[in-house]
C-alpha positions as CSV (number, residue, x, y, z in Angstrom):
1,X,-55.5,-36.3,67.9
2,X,-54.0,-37.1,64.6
3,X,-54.2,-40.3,62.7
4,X,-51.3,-39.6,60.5
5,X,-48.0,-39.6,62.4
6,X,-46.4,-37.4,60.3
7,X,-48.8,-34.6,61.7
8,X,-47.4,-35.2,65.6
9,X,-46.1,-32.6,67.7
10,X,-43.6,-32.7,70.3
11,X,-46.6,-32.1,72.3
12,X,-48.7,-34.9,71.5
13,X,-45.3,-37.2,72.1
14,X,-45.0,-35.6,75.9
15,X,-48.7,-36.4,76.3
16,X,-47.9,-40.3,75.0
17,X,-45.1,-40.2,77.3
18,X,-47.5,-39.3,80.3
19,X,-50.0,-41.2,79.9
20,X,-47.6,-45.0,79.2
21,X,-45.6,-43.8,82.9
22,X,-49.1,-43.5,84.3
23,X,-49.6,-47.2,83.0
24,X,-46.3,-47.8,84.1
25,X,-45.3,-48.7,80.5
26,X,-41.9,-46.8,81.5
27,X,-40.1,-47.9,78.7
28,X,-42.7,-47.0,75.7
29,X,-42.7,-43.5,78.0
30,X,-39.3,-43.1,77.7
31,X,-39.4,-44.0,73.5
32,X,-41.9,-41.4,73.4
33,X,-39.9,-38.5,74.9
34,X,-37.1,-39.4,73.0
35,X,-39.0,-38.5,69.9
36,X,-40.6,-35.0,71.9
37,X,-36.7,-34.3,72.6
38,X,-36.1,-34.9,69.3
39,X,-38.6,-32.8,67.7
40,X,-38.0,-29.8,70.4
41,X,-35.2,-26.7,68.4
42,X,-34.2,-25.9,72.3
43,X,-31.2,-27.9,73.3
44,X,-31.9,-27.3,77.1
45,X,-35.8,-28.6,76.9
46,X,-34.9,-31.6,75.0
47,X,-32.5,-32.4,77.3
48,X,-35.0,-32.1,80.4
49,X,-37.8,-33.7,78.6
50,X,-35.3,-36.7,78.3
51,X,-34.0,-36.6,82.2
52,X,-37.6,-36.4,83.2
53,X,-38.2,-40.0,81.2
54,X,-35.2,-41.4,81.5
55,X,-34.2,-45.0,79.7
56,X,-35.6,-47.6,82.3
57,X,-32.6,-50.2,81.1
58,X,-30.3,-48.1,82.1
59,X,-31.8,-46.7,85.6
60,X,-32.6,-50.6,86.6
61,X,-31.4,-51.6,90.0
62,X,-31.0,-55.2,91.1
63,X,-32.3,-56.6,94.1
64,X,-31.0,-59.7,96.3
């Protein structure tokens, strides 16, 4: 891996992404695909790298 964040792929984000949901860090995960989406030229992958990570905040349900 890179030291200099310029030098980051979209790949190296999904890999960040995988790895912070495996530590159930879902919403650093979910920061991190946004910037793989981000970085990705196809429309249709960026948008299912962001469904498969999707904003924690917003998918929250509340208990009684």
């Amino acid at each position: 891996m890179t030291h200099d964040p310029a030098d980051l792929t979209a790949a190296d984000y999904l890999d960040g992404a995988r790895e912070m949901t495996a530590a159930d860090r879902l919403h650093l995960a979910h920061l991190l695909a946004e910037e793989a989406a981000r970085l990705t030229p196809d429309p249709a992958t960026a948008a299912g790298i962001r469904a498969s990570f999707p904003d924690p905040a917003t998918t929250r349900t509340e208990t009684d």
